[in-house]
Every structure is written in C-alpha cells, then in structure tokens.
Chimera marker file (.cmm) of the C-alpha trace (Angstrom):
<marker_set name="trace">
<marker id="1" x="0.000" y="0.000" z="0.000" r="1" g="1" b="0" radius="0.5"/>
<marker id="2" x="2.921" y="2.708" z="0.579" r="1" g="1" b="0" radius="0.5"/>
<marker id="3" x="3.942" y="2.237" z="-2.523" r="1" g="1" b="0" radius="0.5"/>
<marker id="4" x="1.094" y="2.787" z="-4.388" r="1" g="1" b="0" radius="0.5"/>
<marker id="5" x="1.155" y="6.395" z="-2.558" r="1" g="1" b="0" radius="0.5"/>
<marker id="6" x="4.379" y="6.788" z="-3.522" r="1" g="1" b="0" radius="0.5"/>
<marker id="7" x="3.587" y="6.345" z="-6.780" r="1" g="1" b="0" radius="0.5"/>
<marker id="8" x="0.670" y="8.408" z="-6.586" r="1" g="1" b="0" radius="0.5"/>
<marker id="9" x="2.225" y="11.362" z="-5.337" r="1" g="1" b="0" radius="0.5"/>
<marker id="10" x="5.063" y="11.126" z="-8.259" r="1" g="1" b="0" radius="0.5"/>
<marker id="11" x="1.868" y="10.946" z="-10.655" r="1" g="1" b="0" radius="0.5"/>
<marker id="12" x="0.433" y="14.192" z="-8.598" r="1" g="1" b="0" radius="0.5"/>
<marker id="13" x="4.264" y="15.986" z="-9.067" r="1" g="1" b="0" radius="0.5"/>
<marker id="14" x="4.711" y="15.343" z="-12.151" r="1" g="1" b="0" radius="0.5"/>
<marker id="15" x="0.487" y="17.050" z="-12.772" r="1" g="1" b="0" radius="0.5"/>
<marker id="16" x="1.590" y="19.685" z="-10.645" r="1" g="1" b="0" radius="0.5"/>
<marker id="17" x="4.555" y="20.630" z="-12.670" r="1" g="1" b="0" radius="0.5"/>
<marker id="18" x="2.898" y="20.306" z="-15.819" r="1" g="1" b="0" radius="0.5"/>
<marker id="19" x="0.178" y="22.553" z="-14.861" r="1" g="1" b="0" radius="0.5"/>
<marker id="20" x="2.510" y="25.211" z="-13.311" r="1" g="1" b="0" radius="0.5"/>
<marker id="21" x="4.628" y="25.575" z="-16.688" r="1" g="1" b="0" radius="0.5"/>
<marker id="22" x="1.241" y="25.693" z="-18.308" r="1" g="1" b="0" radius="0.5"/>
<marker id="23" x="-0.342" y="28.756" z="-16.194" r="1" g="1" b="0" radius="0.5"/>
<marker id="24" x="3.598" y="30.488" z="-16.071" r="1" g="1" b="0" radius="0.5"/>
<marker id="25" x="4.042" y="30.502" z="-19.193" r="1" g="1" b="0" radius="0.5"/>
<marker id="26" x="2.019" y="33.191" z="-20.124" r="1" g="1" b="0" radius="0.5"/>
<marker id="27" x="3.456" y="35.375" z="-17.748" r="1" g="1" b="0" radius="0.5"/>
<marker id="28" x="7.312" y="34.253" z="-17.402" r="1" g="1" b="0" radius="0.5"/>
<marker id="29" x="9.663" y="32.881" z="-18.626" r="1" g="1" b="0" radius="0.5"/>
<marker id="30" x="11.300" y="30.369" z="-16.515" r="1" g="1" b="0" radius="0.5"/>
<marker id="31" x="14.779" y="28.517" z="-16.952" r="1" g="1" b="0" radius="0.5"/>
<marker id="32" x="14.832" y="25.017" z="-16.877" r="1" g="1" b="0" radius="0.5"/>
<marker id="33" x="17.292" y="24.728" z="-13.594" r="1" g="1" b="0" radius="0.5"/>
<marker id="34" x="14.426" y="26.361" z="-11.918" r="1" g="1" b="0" radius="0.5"/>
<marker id="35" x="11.813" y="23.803" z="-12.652" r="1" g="1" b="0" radius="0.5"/>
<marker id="36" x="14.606" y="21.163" z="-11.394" r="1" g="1" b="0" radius="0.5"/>
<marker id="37" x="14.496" y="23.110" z="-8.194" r="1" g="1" b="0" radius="0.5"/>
<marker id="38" x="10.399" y="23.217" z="-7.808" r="1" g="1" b="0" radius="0.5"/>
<marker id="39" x="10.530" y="18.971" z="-8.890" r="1" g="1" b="0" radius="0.5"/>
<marker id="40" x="12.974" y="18.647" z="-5.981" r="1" g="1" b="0" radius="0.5"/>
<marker id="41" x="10.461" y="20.738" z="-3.631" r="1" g="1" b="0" radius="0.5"/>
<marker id="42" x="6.915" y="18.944" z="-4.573" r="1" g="1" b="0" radius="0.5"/>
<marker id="43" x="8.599" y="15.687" z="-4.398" r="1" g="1" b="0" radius="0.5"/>
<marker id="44" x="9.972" y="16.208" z="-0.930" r="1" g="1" b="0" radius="0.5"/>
<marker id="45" x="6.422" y="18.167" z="0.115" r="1" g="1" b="0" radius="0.5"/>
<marker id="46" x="4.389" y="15.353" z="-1.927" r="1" g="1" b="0" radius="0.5"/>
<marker id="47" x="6.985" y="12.492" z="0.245" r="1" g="1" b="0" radius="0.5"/>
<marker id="48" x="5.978" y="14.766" z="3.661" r="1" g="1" b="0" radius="0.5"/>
<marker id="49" x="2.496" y="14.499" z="2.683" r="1" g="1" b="0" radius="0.5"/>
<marker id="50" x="2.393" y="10.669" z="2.143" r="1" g="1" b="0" radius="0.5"/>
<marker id="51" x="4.174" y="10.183" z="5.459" r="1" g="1" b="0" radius="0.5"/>
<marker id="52" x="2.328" y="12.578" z="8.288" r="1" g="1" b="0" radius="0.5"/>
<marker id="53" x="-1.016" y="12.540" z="5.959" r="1" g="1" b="0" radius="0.5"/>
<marker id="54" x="-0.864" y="9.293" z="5.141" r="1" g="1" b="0" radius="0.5"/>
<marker id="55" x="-0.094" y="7.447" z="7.908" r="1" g="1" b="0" radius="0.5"/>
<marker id="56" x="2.403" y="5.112" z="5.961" r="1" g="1" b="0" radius="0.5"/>
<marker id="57" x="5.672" y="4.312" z="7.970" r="1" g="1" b="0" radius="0.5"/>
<marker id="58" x="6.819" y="5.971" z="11.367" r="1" g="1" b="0" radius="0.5"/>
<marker id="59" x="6.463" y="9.836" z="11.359" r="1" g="1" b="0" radius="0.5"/>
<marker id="60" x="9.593" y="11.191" z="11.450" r="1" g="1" b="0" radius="0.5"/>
<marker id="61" x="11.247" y="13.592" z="9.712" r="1" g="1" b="0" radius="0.5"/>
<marker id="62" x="14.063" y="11.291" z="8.079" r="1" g="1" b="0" radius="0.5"/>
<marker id="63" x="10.747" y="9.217" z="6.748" r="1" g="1" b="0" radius="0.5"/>
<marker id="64" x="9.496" y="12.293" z="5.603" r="1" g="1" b="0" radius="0.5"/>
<marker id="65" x="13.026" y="13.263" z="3.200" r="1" g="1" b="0" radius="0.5"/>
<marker id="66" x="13.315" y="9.028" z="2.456" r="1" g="1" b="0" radius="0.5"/>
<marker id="67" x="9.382" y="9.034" z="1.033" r="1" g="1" b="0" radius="0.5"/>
<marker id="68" x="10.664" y="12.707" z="-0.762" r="1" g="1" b="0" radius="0.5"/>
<marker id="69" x="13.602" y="10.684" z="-2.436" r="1" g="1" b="0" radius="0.5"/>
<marker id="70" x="11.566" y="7.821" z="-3.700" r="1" g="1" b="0" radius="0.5"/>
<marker id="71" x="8.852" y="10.025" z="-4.946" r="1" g="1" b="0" radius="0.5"/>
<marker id="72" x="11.338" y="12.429" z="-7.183" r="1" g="1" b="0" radius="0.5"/>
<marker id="73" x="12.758" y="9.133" z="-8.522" r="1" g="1" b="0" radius="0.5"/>
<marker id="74" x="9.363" y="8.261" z="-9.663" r="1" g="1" b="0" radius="0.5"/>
<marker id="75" x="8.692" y="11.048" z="-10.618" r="1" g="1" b="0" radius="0.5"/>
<marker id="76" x="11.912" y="11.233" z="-12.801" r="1" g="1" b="0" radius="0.5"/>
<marker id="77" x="11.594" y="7.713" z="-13.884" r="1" g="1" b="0" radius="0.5"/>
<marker id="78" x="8.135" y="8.118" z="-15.174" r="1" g="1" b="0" radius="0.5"/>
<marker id="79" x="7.712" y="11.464" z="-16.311" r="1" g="1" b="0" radius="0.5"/>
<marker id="80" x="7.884" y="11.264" z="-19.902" r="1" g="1" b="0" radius="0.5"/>
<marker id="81" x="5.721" y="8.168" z="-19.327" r="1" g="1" b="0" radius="0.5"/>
<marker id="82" x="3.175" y="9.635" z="-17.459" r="1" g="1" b="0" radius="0.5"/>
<marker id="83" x="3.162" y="13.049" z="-19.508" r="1" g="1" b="0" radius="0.5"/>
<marker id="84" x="2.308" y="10.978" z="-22.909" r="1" g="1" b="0" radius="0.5"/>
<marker id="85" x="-0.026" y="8.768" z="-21.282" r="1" g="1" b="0" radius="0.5"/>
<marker id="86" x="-2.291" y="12.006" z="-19.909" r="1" g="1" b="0" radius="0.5"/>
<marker id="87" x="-1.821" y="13.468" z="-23.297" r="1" g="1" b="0" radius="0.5"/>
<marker id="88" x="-2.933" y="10.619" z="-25.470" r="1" g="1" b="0" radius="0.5"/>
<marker id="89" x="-6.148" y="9.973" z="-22.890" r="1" g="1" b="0" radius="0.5"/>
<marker id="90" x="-6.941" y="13.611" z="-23.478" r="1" g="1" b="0" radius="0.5"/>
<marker id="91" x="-6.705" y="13.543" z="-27.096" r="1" g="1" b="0" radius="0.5"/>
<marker id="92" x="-9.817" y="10.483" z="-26.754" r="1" g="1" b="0" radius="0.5"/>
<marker id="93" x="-11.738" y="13.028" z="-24.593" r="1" g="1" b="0" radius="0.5"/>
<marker id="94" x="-11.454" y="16.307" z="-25.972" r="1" g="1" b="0" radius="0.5"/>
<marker id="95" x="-10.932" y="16.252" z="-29.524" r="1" g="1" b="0" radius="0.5"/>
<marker id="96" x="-10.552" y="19.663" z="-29.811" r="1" g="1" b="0" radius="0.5"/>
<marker id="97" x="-8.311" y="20.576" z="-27.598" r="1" g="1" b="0" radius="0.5"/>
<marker id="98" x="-4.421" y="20.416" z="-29.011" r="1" g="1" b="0" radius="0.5"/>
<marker id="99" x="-2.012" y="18.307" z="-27.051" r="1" g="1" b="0" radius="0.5"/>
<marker id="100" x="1.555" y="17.795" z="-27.269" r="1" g="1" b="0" radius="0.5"/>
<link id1="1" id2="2" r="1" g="1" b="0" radius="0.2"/>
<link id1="2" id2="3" r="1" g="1" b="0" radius="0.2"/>
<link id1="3" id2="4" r="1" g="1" b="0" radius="0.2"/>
<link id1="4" id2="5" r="1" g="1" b="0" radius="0.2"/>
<link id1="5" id2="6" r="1" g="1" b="0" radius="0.2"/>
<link id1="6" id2="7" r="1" g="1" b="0" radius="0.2"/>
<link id1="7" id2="8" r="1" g="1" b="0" radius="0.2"/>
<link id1="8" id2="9" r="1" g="1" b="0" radius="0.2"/>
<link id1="9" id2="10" r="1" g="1" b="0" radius="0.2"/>
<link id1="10" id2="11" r="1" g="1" b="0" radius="0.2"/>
<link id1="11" id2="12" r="1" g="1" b="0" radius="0.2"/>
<link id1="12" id2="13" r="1" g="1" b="0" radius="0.2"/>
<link id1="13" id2="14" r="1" g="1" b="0" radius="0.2"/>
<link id1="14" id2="15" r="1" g="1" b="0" radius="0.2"/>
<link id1="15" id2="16" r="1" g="1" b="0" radius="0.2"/>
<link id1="16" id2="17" r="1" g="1" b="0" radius="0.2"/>
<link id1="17" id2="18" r="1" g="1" b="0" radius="0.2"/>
<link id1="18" id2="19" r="1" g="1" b="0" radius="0.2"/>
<link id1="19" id2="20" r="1" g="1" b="0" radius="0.2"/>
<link id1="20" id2="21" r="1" g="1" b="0" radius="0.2"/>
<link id1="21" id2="22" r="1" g="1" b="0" radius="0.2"/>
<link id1="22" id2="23" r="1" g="1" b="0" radius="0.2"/>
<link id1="23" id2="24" r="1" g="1" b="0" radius="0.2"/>
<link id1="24" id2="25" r="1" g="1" b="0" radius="0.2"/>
<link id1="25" id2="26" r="1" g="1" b="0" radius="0.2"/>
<link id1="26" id2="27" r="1" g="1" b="0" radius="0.2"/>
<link id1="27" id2="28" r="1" g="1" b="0" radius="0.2"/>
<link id1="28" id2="29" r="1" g="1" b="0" radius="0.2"/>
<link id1="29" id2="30" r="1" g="1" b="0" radius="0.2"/>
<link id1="30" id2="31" r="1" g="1" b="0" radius="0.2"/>
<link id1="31" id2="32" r="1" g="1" b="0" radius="0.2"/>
<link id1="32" id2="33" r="1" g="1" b="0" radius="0.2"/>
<link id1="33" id2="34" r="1" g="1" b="0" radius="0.2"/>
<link id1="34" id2="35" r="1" g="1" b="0" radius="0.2"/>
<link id1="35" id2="36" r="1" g="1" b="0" radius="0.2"/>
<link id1="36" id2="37" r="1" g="1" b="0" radius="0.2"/>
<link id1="37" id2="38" r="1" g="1" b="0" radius="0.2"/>
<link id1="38" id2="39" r="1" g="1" b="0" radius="0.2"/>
<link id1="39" id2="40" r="1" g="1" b="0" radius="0.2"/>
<link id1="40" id2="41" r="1" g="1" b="0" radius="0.2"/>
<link id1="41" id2="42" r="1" g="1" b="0" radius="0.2"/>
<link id1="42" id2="43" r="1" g="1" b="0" radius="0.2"/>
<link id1="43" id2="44" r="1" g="1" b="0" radius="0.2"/>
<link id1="44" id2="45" r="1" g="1" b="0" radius="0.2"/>
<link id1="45" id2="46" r="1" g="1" b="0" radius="0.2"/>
<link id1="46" id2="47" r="1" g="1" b="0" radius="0.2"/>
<link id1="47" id2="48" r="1" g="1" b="0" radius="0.2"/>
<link id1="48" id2="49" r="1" g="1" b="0" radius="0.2"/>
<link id1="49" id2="50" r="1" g="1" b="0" radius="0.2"/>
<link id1="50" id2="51" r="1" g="1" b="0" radius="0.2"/>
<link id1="51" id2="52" r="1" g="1" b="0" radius="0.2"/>
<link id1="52" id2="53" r="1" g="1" b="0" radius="0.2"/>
<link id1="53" id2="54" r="1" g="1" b="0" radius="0.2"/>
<link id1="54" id2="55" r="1" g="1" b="0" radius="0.2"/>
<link id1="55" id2="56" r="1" g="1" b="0" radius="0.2"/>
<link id1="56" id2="57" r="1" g="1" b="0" radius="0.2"/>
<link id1="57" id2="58" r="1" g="1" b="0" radius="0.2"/>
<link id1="58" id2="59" r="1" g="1" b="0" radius="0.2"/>
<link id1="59" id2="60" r="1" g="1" b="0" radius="0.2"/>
<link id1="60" id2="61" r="1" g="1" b="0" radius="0.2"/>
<link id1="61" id2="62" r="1" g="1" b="0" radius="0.2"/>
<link id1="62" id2="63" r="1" g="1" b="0" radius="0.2"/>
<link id1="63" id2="64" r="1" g="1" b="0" radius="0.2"/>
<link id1="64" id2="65" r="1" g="1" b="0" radius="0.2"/>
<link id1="65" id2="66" r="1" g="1" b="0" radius="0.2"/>
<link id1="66" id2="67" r="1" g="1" b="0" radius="0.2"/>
<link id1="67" id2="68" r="1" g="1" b="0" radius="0.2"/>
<link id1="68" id2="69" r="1" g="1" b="0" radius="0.2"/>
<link id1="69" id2="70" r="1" g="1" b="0" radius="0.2"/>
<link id1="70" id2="71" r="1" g="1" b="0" radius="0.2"/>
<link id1="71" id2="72" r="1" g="1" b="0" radius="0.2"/>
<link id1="72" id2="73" r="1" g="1" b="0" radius="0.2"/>
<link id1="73" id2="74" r="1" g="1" b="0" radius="0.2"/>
<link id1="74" id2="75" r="1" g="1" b="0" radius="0.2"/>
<link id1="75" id2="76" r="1" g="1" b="0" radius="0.2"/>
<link id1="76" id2="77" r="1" g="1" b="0" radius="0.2"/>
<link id1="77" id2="78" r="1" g="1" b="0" radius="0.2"/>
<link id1="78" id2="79" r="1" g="1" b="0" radius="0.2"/>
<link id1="79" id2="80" r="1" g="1" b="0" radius="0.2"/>
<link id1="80" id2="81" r="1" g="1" b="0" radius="0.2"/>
<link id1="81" id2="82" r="1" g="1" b="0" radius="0.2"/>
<link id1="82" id2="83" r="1" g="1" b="0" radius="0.2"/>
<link id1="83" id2="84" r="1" g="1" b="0" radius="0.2"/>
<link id1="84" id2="85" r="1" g="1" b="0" radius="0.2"/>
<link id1="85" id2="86" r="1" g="1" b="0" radius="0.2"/>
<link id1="86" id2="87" r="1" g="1" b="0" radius="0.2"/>
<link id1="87" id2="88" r="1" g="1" b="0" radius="0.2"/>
<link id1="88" id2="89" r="1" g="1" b="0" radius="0.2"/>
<link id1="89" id2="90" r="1" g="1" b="0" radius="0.2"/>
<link id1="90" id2="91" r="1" g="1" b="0" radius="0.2"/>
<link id1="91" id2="92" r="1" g="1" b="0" radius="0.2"/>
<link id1="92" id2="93" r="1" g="1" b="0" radius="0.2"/>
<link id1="93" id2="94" r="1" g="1" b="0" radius="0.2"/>
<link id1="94" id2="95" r="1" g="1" b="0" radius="0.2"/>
<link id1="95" id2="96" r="1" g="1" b="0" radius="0.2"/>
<link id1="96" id2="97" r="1" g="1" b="0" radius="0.2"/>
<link id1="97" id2="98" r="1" g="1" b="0" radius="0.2"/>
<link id1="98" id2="99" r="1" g="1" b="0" radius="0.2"/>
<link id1="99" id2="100" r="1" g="1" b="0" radius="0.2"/>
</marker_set>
C-alpha cells in the first residue's frame, strides 16, 4: 500500500509541474534549472504528505526526506511516461483541444 502512494504522489508531481509551466508561461519565462528546483520541492512536500497525511511508515522527519527521495525518482523515472499517457487519454476526450 505505501507504494502505491508513492507512486501516486510522483503521478500528482509530475500534474503539478505540468500545470505550473502551463499557467507560467504566459506570464514568465522560466529557466529550466528552476523547474529542477520546484521537482525537488513537490517531491519532498508530496513524500511529507504521504508520510504525516498518510499514515504510511513511522512519522519522522528522516521518513518524511526518504518518502521525498523515492517520490522524485518516480517522478523522474516516469515522467515522460506519465506526460504521454495524460496526453494521449486527453486527445480520446477532448478532440478539440491540441495536445503535445
């Protein structure tokens, strides 16, 4: 069961990232060592929430950073995966709408 929240919370990063470039687009323009930096802060805010929200392992801090470092390897690991996957569902449902 932990690790399905694990991977859960990469799938929620990796949403949360997407949508963020998405909406800042329009109004910055952000290097790509930044969004680096904000991966490394969900995934170790999405690992916090998994452990003290979740209930899964002890809650303790070094669970907390552990569950943080498993979730930006997901998150890594899968992104391109999980990116194309969203994108090709959303092509089914709205056929209007331009993905890529």
């Amino acid at each position: 069961m932990e690790m399905l929240y694990l991977c859960l919370a990469a799938v929620a990063v990796v949403g949360l990232i997407e949508w963020l470039k998405n909406f800042l687009k329009e109004f910055l323009a952000i290097p790509g060592w930044a969004w680096s930096l904000v991966v490394l802060a969900a995934s170790f805010l999405c690992g916090a929430l998994v452990v003290f929200g979740a209930n899964v392992g002890p809650k303790t801090p070094l669970m907390a950073v552990l569950a943080g470092l498993v979730v930006l390897a997901f998150a890594q690991i899968g992104y391109d995966s999980i990116v194309k996957a969203i994108a090709k569902k959303a092509e089914h449902v709205l056929p209007d709408e331009k993905t890529n």
